[in-house]
C-alpha positions in Angstrom: 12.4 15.2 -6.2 9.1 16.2 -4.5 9.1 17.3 -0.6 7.9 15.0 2.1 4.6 16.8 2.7 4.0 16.6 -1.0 4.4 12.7 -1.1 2.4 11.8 1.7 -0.3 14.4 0.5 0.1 13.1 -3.0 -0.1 9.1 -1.2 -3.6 10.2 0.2 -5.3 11.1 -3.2 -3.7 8.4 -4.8 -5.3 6.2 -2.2 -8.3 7.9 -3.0 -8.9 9.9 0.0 -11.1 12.7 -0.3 -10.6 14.8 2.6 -6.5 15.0 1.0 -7.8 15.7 -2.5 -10.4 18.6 -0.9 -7.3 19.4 1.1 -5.2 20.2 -2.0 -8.3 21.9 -3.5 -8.7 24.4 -1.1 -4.7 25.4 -0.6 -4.4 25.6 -4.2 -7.7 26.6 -5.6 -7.8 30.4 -5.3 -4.0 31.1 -6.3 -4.2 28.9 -9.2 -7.3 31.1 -10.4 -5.0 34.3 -10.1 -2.5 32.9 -11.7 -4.6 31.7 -14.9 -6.4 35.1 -14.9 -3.1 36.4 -15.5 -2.9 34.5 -19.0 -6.9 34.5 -20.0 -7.7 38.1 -18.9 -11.1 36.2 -17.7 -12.3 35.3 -14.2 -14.8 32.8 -15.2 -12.7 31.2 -18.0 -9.7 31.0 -15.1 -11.7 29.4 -12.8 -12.9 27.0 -14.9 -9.1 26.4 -16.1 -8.5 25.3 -12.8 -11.4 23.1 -12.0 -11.0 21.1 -15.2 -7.4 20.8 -13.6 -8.0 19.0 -10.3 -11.1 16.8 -12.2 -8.7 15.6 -14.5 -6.1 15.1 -11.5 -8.4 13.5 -9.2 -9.5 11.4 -12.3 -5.7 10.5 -13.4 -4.4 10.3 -10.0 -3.4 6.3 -10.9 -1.5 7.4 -13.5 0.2 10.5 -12.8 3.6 10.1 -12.0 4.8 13.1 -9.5 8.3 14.0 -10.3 8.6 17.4 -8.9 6.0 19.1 -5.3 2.9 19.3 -6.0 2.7 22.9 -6.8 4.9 23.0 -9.4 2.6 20.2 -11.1 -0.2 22.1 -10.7 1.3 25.9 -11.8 2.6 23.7 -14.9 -0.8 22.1 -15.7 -2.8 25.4 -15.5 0.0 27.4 -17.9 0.0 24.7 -19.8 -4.1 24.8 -20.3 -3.6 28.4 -20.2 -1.6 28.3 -23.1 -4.1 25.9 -24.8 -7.2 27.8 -24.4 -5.5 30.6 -25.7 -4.3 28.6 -29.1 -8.1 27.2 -29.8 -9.5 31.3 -29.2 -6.4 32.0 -31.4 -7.8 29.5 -34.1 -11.2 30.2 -33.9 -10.9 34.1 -34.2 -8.5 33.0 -37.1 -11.2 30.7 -38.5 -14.1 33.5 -38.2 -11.8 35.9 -40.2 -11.4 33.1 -43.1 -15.1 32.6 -43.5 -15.8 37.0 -43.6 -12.9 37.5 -46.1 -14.9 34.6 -48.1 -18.6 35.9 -48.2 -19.4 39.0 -49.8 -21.8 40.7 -47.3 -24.4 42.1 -49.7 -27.2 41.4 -47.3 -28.0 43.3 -44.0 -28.8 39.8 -42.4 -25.9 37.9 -43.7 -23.4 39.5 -41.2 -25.9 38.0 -38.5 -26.3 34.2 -40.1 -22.5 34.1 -40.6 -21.7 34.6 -37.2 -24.5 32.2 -36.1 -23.0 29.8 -38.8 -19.5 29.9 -37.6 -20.7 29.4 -33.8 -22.2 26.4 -34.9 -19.8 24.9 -37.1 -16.8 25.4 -34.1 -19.2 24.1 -31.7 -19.6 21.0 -34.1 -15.4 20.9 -34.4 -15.3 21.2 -30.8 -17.6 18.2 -30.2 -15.0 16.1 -32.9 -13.3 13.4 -31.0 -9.9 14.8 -29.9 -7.7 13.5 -32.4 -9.5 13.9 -35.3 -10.5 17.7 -34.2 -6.8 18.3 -33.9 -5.9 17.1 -36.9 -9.1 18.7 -38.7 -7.9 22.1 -37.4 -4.5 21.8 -38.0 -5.5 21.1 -41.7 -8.4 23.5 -42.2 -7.7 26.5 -39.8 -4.0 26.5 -39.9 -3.1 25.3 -43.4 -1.2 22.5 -42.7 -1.0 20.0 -45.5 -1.7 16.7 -44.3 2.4 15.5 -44.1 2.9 18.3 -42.3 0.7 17.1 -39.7 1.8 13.4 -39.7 4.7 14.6 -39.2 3.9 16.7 -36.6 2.1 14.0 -35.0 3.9 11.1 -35.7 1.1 9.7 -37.9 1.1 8.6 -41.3 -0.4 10.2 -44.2 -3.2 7.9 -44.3 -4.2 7.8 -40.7 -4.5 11.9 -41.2 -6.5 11.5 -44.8 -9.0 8.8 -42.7 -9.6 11.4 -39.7 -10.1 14.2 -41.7 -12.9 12.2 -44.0 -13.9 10.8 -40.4 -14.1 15.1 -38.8 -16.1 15.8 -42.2 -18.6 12.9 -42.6 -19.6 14.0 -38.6 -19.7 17.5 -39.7 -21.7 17.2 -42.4 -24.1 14.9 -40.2 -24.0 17.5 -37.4 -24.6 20.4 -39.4 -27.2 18.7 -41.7 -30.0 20.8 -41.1 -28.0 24.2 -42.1 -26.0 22.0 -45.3 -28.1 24.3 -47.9 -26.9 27.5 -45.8 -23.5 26.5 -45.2 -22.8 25.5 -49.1 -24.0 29.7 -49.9 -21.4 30.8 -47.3 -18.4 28.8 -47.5 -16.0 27.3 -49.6 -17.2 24.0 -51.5 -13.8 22.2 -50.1 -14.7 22.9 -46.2 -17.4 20.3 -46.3 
């Protein structure tokens, strides 16, 4: 059950009242950043864990139901994004070391293009709408065979099949101009 400070604080933003939003913000703002350094190792990465916390609070605040104080919500949401930045720079360190272990690096320059390449093609991954980039990474990045992941997501097979198509098609449109590059460096199956 929250505390009676917390529900009429938490009444305020609801309402939409800015000076009980900024309020919030300024209480909770620098120990939140401690706290998500202590996950990211990374000062600018943990602020910008908790900003992206209170925008998407202020802009969910309709919807959010409160069920315990408002600092436990908030300690919960940044461990819980913590934990999620830390799984996508788990992923994409995983996904760099698939695409070196698949080019031979004869070439002084390749070692260069092939990191450019692979910043570009996550940036393109990360640009995926969210469900179809989840479920592209879970397939390509983490091996998971498409009934895996509609189980995992409470999909069916098809649905996964049509968003991975969907994640390549805007893949291959994204990444058109480096195509001829991209088919030298990595597997045919990728795109």
């Amino acid at each position: 059950m929250t505390h009676p400070p917390d529900i009429a604080l938490w009444e305020r933003i609801r309402a939409g009242d800015e000076a009980a939003f900024a309020e919030l913000f300024y209480q909770y703002y620098p120990v939140l950043c401690v706290f998500a350094l202590r996950y990211l190792n990374d000062q600018d990465q943990a602020k910008d864990v908790v900003q992206e916390i209170f925008v998407r609070l202020y802009d969910q605040r309709d919807r959010i139901p409160l069920h315990t104080s408002l600092k436990a919500y908030l300690y919960k949401a940044v461990q819980n994004t913590c934990l999620t930045h830390l799984k996508q720079a788990q992923v994409y360190q995983l996904h760099q070391q698939h695409l070196r272990q698949l080019t031979p690096q004869t070439d002084p320059t390749e070692p260069i293009l092939q990191l450019e390449l692979e910043h570009l093609i996550w940036q393109a991954v990360q640009r995926l709408p969210q469900q179809c980039g989840r479920i592209f990474q879970m397939n390509r990045f983490e091996g998971k065979k498409n009934n895996q992941i509609a189980q995992e997501l409470g999909l069916s097979i098809r649905t996964v099949e049509t968003q991975i198509s969907k994640a390549l098609a805007l893949l291959r449109e994204a990444l058109s101009d480096y195509l001829p590059v991209l088919l030298l460096l990595t597997p045919v199956d990728f795109l």
